[in-house]
N, C-alpha and C positions, 0 to 999 in steps of 0.2 A: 652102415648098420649101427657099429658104433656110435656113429656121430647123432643119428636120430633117436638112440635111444637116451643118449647123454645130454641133447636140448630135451627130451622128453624129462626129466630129470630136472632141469636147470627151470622151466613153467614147472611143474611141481610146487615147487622149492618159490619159485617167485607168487605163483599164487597161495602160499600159507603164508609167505611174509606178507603180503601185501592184507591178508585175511586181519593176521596179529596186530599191524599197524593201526590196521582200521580198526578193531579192537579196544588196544591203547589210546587212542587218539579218543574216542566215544568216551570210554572212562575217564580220558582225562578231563573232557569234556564235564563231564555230568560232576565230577569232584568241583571243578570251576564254579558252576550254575550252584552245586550246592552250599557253596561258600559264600558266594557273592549273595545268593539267599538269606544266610542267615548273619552276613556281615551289618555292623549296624549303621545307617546311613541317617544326615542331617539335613533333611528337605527343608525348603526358605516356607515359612509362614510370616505371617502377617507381624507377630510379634519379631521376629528376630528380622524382620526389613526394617522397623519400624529402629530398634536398636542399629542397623546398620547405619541409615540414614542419619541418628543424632552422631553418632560418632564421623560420620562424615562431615555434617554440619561444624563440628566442635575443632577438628581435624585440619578440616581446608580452609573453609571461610574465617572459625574464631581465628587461626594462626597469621593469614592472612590480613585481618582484620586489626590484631594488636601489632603485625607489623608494619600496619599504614600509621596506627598510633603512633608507634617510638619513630617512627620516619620523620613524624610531624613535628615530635620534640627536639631530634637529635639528627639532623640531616645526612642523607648517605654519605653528601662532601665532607661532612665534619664530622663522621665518627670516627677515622681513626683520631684525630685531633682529641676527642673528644675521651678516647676511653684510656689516650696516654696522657693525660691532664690529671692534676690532682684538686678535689677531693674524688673523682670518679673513678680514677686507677686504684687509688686508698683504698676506697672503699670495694673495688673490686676482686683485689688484693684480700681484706678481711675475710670475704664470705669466699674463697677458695679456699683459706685456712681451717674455715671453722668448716669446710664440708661443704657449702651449700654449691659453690660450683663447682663439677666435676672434671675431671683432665678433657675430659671430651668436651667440655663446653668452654672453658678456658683457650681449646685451643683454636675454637670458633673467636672469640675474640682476640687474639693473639696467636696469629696464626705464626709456626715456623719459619713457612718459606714468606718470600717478601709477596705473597700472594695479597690482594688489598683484600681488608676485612670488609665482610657486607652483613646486612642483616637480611640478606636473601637465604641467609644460610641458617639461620635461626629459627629452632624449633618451640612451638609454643610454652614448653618450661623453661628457654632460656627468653623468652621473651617475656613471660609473666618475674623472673627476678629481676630483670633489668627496669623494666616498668616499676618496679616496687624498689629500687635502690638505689636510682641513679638518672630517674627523672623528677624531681623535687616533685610528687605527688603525696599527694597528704591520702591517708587513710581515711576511707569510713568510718564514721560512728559505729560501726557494726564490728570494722577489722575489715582487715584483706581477708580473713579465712570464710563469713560468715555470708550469709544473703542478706544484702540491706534488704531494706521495706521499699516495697513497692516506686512509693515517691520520690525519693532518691533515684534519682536518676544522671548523676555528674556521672563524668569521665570516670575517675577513680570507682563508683558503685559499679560499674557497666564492666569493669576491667575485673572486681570483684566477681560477678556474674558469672563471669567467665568462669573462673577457677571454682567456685561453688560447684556448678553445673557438668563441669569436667567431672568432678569426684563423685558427682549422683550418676553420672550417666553408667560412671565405668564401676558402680553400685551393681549394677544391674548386668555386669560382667559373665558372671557363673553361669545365670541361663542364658546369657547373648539375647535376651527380649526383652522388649516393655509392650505393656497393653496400650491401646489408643488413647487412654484418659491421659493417664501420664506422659504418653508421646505430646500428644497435643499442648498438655501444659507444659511443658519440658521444651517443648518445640517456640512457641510462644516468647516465652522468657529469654532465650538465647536469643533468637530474633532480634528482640527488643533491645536488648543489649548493645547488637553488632550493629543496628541501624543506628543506635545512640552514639558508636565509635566513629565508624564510618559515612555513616548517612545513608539518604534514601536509593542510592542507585544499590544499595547492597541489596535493598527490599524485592527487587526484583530476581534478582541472584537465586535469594532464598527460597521465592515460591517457585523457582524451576526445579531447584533440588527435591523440594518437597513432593513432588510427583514423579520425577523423573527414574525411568527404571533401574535396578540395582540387579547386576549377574552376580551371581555366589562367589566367583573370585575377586568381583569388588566387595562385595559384605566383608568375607575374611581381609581383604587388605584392609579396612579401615577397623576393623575391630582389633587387627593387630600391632594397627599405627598408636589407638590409641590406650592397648594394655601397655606400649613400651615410652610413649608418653608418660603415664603415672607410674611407670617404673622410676624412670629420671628423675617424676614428683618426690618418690618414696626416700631417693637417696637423696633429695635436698632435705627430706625433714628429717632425716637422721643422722644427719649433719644438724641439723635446729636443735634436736634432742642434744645432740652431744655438747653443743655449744650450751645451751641452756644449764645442762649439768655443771659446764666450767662455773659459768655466771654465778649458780645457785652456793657451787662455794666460796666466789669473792666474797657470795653475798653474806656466809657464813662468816666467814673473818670479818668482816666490817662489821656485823652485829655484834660480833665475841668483843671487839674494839669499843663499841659504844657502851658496851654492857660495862670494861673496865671502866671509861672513861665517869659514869652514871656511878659508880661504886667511888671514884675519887670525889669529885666535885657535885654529885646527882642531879648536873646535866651537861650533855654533852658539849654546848656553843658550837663556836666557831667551826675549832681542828675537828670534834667529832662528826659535824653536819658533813664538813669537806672531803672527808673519808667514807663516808655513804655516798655523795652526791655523782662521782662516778659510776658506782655499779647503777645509781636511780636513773642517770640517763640515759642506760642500756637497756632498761627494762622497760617494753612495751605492753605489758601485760597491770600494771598498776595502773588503778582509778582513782584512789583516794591515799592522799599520805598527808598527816596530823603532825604539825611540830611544832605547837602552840608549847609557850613557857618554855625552851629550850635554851635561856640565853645565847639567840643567835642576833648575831650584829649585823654590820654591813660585808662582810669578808664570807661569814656563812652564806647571805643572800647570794651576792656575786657567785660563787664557789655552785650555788644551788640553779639560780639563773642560765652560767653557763652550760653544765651538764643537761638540762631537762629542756635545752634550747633541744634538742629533737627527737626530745620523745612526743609520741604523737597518743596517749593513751589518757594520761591525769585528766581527770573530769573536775577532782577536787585540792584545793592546795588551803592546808588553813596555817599559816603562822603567826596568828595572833599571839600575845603576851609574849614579846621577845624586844630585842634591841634595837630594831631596825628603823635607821632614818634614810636622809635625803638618797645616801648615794645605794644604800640597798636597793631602796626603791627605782631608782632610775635604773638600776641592774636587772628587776624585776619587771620593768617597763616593757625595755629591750625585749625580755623572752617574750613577754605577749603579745610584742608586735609581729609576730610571724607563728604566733601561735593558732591552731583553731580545734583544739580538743577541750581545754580548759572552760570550765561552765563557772564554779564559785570559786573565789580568791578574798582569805581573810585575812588583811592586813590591820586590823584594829589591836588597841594596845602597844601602839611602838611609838618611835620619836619620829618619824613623817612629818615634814612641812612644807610650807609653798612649793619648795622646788622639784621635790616626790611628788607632791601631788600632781604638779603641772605636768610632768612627766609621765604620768600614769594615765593623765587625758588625754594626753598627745598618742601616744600609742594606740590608746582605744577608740580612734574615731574612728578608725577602719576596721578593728575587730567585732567581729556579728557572733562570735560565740561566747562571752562573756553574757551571764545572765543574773550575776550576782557578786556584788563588790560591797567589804565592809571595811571602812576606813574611822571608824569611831575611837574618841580618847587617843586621838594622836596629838600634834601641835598645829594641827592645818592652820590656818589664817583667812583672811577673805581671800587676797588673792589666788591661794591652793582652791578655797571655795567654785570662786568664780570659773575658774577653771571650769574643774572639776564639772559644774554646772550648763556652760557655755557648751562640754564637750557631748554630756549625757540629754541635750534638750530636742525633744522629741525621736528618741532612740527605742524604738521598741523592744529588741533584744535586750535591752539590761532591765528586769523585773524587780530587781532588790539591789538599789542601792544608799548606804548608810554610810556620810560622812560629820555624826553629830559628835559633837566634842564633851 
């Protein structure tokens, strides 16, 4: 009797628990639904595929792409050789100093353990400084920062392309979209670029990407490959910034120097030019520098020659009315033979003869960026003439040149 009245009891008790459960369970339910209701969610459109897909393009292929590049310059077998060699190691050395490579990317090229260095391991910002620093590639007219013009189409513009197009895409970061106009032209361009690196088997690469479907956890991986991409960009330019600041006050004391030197003698020669001519070979951002009547000789030329041997930037160099003869000018020779930024070059007004001159043609049979040479009121002779003549005869590239006495 007890016993049925105490299971009588014990179902009670289990059917209100079980009531409350269900209860609970509804409510918790319906909290759920309402949440999830008014949580806010990021469905794929058209615009944010279209940004998925460039950043995938820019991601796999461009990185891919610039590392069949440096492959090409700098062989898998030969880059350790290659990065413990100097001037490559120097110079690689530099730009860890000044910032521009990071501990992370330093330690991809110099790695701790006896692990062999690969460029399989290189990410498209450690591949875009290496390209720019340590493959003898010359800049665009435009700069590595800028979009050349269309027709431009070397190696260097395409490598340009690249890093342009990186920094528009990830423009367009905040709303993770681009409309089809800009896709389309944005799409195009890179294209053209990586088929100009690599060639046409990429072309087929491309048009698969370009249709191929994209799940929302690939979207997010490639939009977050390449926000941390232009992260790595941001800390090499502020490394550039910092470095630049050093520069800007070398370049301060060497002006304050000239300024004394101008207040003794009111003009600087020789030792003043020589004390400039380093910070000027550092600086890629100068187009025009004037040092006409400066009493500078053959010691300022040389001094001038070797520093601006690799800047890639001066368009214009005027040193007319100064002292410079034979051996300046063969110092001056030397830089233009591996020069191709330099458009006009005023040597007129100096002591120049045959042997300057001959040397100034000799250099320039193979330079196509010279488009203006004035060698007037020097001492040339016939044979500097002839030269000079023999070397400029049917040259298109040079528009303006004056060797009258």
């Amino acid at each position: 009797m007890h016993n049925e009245k105490a299971w009588g009891l014990v179902k009670c008790f289990s059917a209100a628990l079980a009531a409350n459960f269900k209860m609970a369970a509804m409510t918790q339910l319906a909290k759920h639904m309402a949440s999830s209701a008014s949580a806010p969610s990021f469905p794929s459109t058209k615009e944010t595929i279209n940004y998925a897909r460039l950043c995938r393009l820019l991601v796999d292929v461009g990185t891919q792409v610039l590392r069949y590049t440096f492959d090409a310059i700098h062989s898998p077998e030969e880059l350790h050789t290659v990065l413990n060699r100097n001037p490559e190691h120097a110079d690689l050395q530099s730009l860890r100093k000044k910032g521009i490579l990071n501990p992370t990317q330093w330690g991809k090229l110099y790695p701790a353990t006896s692990s062999p260095v690969s460029s399989a391991d290189f990410d498209i910002t450690l591949l875009m400084v290496l390209l720019r620093n340590i493959c003898g590639l010359v800049p665009p007219n435009t700069g590595w920062d800028n979009l050349p013009p269309a027709a431009d189409m070397s190696k260097e513009a395409n490598i340009a392309r690249l890093k342009y197009y990186r920094n528009t895409v990830y423009g367009h970061a905040s709303q993770a979209s681009v409309d089809d106009a800009k896709f389309n032209s944005y799409w195009q361009d890179i294209s053209n670029a990586i088929v100009g690196l690599g060639g046409a088997d990429y072309g087929a690469a491309i048009g698969k990407l370009k249709i191929e479907s994209l799940d929302p956890d690939k979207e997010e991986h490639y939009r977050q490959q390449l926000k941390e991409d232009m992260r790595e960009m941001q800390e090499n330019i502020r490394g550039d910034i910092k470095q630049l600041r050093k520069e800007f006050g070398k370049v301060s004391e060497k002006v304050d120097f000239l300024t004394t030197q101008q207040d003794e003698t009111n003009r600087p020669g020789d030792a003043g030019i020589a004390a400039l001519a380093e910070s000027l070979g550092r600086n890629n951002s100068l187009k025009r520098l004037d040092l006409s009547g400066n009493n500078i000789g053959d010691a300022g030329a040389r001094a001038l020659a070797e520093c601006l041997r690799d800047n890639k930037s001066l368009t214009k160099l005027c040193l007319s009315s100064n002292g410079i003869s034979d051996d300046g000018a063969v110092a001056l020779a030397q830089y233009l033979k591996g020069n191709a930024s330099l458009e006009k070059l005023d040597l007129s007004r100096n002591n120049i003869a045959d042997a300057g001159a001959a040397a100034l043609a000799d250099c320039l049979r193979d330079n196509t960026t010279l488009t203006t040479l004035k060698l007037s009121d020097n001492n040339i002779g016939s044979v500097g003439v002839a030269a000079l003549a023999n070397c400029f005869q049917g040259r298109a590239t040079l528009m303006d040149y004056d060797s009258s006495q």
